[in-house]
KEVEXGU-844949 format. One record per residue: x, y, z of N, C-alpha, C, O in turn; residue in three letters. Coordinates in steps of 0.02 Angstrom, whole numbers, plus 50000, padded with zeros to 5 digits. Each point is the difference from the previous one (the first is absolute). Layout:
BEGIN
XYZXYZXYZXYZala;...
This chain:
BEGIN
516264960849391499434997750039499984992349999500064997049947unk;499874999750116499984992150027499304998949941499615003749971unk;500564987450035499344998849963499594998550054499514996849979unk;500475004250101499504999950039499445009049996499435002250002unk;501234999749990499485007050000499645001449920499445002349992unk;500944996149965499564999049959499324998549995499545003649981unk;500464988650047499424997950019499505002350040499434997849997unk;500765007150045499565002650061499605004049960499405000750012unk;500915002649935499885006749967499264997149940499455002349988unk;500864992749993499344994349933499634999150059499525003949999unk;500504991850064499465001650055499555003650018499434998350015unk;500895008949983499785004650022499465004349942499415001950003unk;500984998249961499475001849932499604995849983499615002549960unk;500264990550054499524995649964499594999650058499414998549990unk;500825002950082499445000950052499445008649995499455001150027unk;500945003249934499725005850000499234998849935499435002050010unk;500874993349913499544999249976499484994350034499495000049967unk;500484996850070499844994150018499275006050054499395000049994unk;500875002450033499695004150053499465005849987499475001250029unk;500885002249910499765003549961499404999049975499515003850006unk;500544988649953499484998549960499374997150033499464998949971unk;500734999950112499124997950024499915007850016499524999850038unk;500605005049957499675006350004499675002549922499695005249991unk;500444991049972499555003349934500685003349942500595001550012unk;499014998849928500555002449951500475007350020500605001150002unk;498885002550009500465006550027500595000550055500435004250012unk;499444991350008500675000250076500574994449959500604999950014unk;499134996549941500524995649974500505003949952500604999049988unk;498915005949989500325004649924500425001750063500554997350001unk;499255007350058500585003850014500644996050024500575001949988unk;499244991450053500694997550011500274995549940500574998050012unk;499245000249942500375000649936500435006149969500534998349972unk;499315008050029500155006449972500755001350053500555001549978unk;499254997550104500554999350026500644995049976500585001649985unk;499194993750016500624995549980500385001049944500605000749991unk;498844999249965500285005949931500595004050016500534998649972unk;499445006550073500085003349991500934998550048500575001649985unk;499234995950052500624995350010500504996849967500605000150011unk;499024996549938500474996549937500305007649946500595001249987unk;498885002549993500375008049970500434999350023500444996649972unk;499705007050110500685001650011500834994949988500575000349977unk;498984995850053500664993650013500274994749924500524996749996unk;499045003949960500174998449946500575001249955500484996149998unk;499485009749963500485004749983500734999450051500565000349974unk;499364999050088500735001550040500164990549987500584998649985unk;499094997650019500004990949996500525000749930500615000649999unk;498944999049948500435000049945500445005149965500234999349943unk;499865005650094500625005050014500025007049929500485002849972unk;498774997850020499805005549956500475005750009500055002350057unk;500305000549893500345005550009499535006050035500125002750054unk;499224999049895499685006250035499394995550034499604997549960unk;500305001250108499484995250043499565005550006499484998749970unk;500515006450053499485001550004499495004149960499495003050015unk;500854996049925499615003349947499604990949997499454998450025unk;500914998249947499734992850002499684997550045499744994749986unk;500145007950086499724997650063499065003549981499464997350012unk;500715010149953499255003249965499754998149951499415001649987unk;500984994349968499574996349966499794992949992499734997149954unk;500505000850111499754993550030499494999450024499654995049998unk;500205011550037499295001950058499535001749979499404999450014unk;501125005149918499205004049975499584993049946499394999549989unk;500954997649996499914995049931499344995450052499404998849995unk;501234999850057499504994050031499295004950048499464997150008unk;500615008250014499275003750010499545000249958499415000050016unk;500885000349898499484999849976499864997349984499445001449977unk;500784991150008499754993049992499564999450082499584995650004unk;500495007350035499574997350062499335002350001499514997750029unk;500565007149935499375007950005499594998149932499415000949986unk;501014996749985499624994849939499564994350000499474999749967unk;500794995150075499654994550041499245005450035499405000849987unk;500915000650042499625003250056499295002849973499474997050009unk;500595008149962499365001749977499984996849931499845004549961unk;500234991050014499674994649961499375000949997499825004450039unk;499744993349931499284998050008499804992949986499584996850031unk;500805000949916499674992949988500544992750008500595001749994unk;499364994050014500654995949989500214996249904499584998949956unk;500905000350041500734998050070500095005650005499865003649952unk;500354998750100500275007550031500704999649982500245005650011unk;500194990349966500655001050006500065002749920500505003249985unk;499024995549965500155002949946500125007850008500305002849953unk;499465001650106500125004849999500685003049996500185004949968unk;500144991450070500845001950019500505001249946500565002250014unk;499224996249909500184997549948500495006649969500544999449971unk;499175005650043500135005549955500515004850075500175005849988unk;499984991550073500155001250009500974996750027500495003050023unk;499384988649956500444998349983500375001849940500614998849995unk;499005004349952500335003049958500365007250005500525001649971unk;499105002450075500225006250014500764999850029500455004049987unk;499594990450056500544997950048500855000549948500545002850011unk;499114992249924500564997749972500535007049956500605001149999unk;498755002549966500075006449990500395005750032500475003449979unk;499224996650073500335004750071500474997150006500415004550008unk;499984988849994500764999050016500515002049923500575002249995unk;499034996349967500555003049950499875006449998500535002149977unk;499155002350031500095008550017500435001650038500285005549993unk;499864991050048500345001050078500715000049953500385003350035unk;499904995149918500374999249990500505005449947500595001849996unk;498754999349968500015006349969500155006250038500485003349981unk;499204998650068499975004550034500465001650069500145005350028unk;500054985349990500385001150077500474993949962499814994250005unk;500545006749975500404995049971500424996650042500215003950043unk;500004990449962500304993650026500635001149994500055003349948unk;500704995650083500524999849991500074995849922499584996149979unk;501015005649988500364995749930499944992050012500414997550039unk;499094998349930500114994250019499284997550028499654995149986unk;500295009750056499464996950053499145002649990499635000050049unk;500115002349875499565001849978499444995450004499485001250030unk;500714991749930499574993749989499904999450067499445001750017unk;501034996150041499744997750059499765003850052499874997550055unk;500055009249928499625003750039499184999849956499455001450024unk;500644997149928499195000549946499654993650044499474999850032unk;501094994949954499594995250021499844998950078499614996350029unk;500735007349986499714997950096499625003750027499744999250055unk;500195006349900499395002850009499374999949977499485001150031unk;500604997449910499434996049959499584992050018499424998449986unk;501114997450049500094996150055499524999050065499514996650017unk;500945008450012499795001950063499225004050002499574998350042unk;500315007049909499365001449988499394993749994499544999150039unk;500594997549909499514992649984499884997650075499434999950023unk;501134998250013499904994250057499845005450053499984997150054unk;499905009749954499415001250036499535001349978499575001450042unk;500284998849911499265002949960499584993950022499425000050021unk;501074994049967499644993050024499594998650052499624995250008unk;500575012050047499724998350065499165002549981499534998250036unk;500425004649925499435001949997499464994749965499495001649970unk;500714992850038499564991849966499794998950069499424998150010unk;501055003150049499454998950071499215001849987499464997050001unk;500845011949984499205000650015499534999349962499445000050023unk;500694998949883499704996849974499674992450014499434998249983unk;501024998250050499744994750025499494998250052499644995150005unk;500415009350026499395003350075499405001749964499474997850022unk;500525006349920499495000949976499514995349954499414999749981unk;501134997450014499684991749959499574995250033500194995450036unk;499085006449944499604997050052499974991750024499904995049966unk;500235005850101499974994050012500744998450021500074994350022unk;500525009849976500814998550004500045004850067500494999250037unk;499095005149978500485002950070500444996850035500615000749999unk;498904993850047500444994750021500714996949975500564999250024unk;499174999849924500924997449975500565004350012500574997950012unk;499205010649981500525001649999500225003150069500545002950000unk;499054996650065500384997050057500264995450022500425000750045unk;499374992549928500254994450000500704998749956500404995650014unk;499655008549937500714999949961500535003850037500604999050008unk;499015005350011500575006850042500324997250070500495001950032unk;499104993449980500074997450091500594995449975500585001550015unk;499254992349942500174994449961500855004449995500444999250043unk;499645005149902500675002750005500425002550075500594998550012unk;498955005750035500324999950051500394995350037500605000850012unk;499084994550004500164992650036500594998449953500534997950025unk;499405003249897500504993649967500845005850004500594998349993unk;499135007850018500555005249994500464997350064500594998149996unk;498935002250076500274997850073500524992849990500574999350022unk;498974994949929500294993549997500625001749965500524998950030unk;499495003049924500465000749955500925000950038500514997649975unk;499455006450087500744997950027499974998550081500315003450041unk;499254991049976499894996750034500734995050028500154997150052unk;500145003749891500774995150008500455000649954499845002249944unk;500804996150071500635004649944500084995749971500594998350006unk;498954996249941500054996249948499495004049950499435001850015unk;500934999149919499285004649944499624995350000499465000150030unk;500824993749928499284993449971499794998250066499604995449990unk;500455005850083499284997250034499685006450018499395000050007unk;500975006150004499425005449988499655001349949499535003950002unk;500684992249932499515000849940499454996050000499465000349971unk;500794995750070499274992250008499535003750047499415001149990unk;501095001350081499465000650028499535006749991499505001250034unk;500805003549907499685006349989499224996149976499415000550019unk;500954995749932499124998249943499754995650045499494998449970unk;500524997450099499784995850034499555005950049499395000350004unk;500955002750019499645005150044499175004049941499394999350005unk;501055004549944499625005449950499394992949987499435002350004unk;500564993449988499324996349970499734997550066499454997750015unk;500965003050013499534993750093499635007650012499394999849999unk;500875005850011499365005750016499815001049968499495002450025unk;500434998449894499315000849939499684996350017499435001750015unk;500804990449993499444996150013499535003150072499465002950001unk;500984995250053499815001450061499295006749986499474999250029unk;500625006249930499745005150012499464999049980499505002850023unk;500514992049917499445000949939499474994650059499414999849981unk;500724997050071499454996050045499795005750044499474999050028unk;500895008049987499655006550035499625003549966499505002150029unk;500624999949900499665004049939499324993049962500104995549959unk;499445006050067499514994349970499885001149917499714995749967unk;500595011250001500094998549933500425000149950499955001549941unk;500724995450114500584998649964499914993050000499884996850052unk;500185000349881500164993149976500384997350052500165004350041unk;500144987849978500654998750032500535000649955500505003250014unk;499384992949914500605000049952500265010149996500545002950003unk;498924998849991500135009149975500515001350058500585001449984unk;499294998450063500345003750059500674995549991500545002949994unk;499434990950005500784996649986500335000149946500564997549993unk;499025006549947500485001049936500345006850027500614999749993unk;499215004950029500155008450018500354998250031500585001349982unk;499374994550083500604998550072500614996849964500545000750030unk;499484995749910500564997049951500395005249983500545001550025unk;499115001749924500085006949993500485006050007500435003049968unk;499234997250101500345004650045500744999250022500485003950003unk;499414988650015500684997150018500674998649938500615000150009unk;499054998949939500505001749947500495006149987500555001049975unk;498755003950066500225004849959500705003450025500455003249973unk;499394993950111500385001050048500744998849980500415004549990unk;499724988650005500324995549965500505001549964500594998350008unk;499095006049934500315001149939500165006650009500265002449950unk;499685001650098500175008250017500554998050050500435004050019unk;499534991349997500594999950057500654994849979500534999450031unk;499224996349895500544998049971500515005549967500625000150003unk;498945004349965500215007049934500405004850066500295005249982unk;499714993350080500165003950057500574998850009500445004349996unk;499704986950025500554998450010500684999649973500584999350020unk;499005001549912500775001649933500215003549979500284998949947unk;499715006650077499805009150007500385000450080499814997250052unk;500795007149939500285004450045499475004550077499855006049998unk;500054991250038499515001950053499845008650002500575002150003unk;499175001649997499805004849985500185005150061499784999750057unk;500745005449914500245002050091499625005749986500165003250050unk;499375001249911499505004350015499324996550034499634995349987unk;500445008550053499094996750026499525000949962499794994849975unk;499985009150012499555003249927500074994149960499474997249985unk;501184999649992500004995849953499764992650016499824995249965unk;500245005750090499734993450036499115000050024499514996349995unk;500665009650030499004998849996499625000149943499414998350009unk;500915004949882499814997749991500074991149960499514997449972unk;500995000250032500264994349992499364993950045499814994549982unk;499995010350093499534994550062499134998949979499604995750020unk;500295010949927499235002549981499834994549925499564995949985unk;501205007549973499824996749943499354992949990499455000549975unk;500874993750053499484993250008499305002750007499504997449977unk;500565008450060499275000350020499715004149946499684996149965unk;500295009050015499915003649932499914994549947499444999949975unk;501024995450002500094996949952499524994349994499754998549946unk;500084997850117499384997750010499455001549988499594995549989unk;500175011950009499195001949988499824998149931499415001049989unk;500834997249977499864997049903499854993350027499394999650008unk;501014993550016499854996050009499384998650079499674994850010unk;500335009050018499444998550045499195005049944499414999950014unk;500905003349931499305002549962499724993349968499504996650009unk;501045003249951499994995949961499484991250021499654996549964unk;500555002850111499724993850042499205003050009499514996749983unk;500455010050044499395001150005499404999049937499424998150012unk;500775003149937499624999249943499824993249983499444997949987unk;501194998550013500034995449974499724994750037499624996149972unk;500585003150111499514995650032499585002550062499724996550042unk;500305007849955499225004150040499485005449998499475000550030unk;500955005149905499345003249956499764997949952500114994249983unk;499495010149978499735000449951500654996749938499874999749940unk;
C-alpha cells in the first residue's frame, strides 16, 4: 500500500471520529468501535502473526472492553476504567499461545504484537473518554479534524521532511483555526492537539517508511487507523489538562 493511500485511510478514520463526535458520545463510541475493529483485522496480518485471527479476537474483544468500560463509567477520569482491561489484553495474548501456538521461534513475536496491537486500540477508547470530559467535546473534534488535514498534508509532495513540516504546519493552523469556531476551545488548546495530531501523523508515516510497504490491504488499513487510535490518550490527556476539570 502507497503512502498516499495510506493517508486517505488516517483521513478517513479521523474524519469518521471528527463527525461522530458533534453527534454526542454514543455515535462516537460506535465509530470508534468501527475503526477498532478495522485495526483487529489488519494488525495481526501487518506484523505477520502466525495465528491472526485468533489474535485479530483478542484485539477487538480487549479493545471493546476497554470501550464499554469508558463508556458506562460514571465518574471521571473515565480512562481509569480501561485499566483492567488493558490487562485482560496482555493475559489473553499469552493464552493464545498456550492454546494456538505460534510456529518454533515465532512465540515472543506473536505475544507481543498482539499484546501490542491490543493496547494501541484500546487507546481509541480515550476519544470517548475525552468527549465526556466536561468541557473537552470540542477538542476532540477539533483534534480529529486537526489529524485529518495533517494526514492529507502529510504526502502533499515526494520530499518526507517537507511533508513532515507541512503535516505539523497544517495539524496546528486547523486546531487553531477551529478553536476561533468552538467558543470553548482555548486558541493555545486547539493548537497544542493540531501539533499533536500532526506528529502523530509524522511519526506513523516515518515507522511506515522503514518497513517493507504492506502488500495485504488489511495490513495497510490497519497500519492508515493506527495514528488515529493512538491519539485518543493524547487528545484525553489535553482535555483534562487544558480544558476540563
Amino acid at each position: 500500500m502507497n503512502p498516499t493511500t495510506r493517508a486517505s485511510i488516517t483521513a478517513v478514520a479521523a474524519a469518521v471520529v471528527a463527525g461522530a463526535g458533534l453527534y454526542g458520545t454514543r455515535w462516537l463510541a460506535l465509530g470508534v468501535a468501527l475503526i477498532m475493529a478495522f485495526m483487529a483485522v489488519g494488525w495481526p496480518r501487518l506484523l505477520r502473526v502466525a495465528n491472526h485471527r485468533v489474535s485479530s479476537l483478542v484485539i477487538f474483544g480487549g479493545a471493546l472492553g476497554a470501550l464499554g468500560a469508558v463508556v458506562i463509567g460514571r465518574t471521571e477520569p473515565f480512562l481509569r476504567y480501561m485499566a483492567v482491561a488493558l490487562a485482560a489484553i496482555a493475559i489473553a495474548a499469552l493464552l493464545t499461545e498456550v492454546f494456538f501456538a505460534s510456529p518454533r521461534g515465532r512465540a515472543v513475536t506473536g505475544v507481543a504484537a498482539t499484546a501490542a496491537g491490543g493496547a494501541i486500540a484500546a487507546t481509541g477508547a480515550a476519544w470517548v473518554a475525552a468527549n465526556r470530559t466536561a468541557g473537552a467535546e470540542d477538542l476532540v473534534v477539533a483534534a480529529a479534524a486537526s489529524l485529518a488535514v495533517a494526514a492529507v498534508a502529510s504526502v502533499l509532495t515526494s520530499n518526507g521532511n517537507v511533508n513532515g513540516i507541512l503535516a505539523l504546519i497544517m495539524g496546528g493552523a486547523t486546531g487553531s483555526g477551529l478553536a476561533f469556531v468552538f467558543t470553548s476551545l482555548p486558541w493555545y488548546a486547539g493548537t497544542l492537539v493540531g501539533l499533536v495530531a500532526g506528529a502523530s501523523v509524522v511519526v506513523m508515516n516515518e515507522l511506515s517508511r522503514r518497513e517493507p510497504r504492506p502488500a495485504d490491504a488489511w495490513a495497510g488499513i490497519a497500519s492508515g487507523v493506527t495514528p488515529v487510535l493512538a491519539s485518543g490518550v493524547l487528545v484525553y490527556v489535553g482535555g483534562v489538562l487544558l480544558v476540563g476539570a
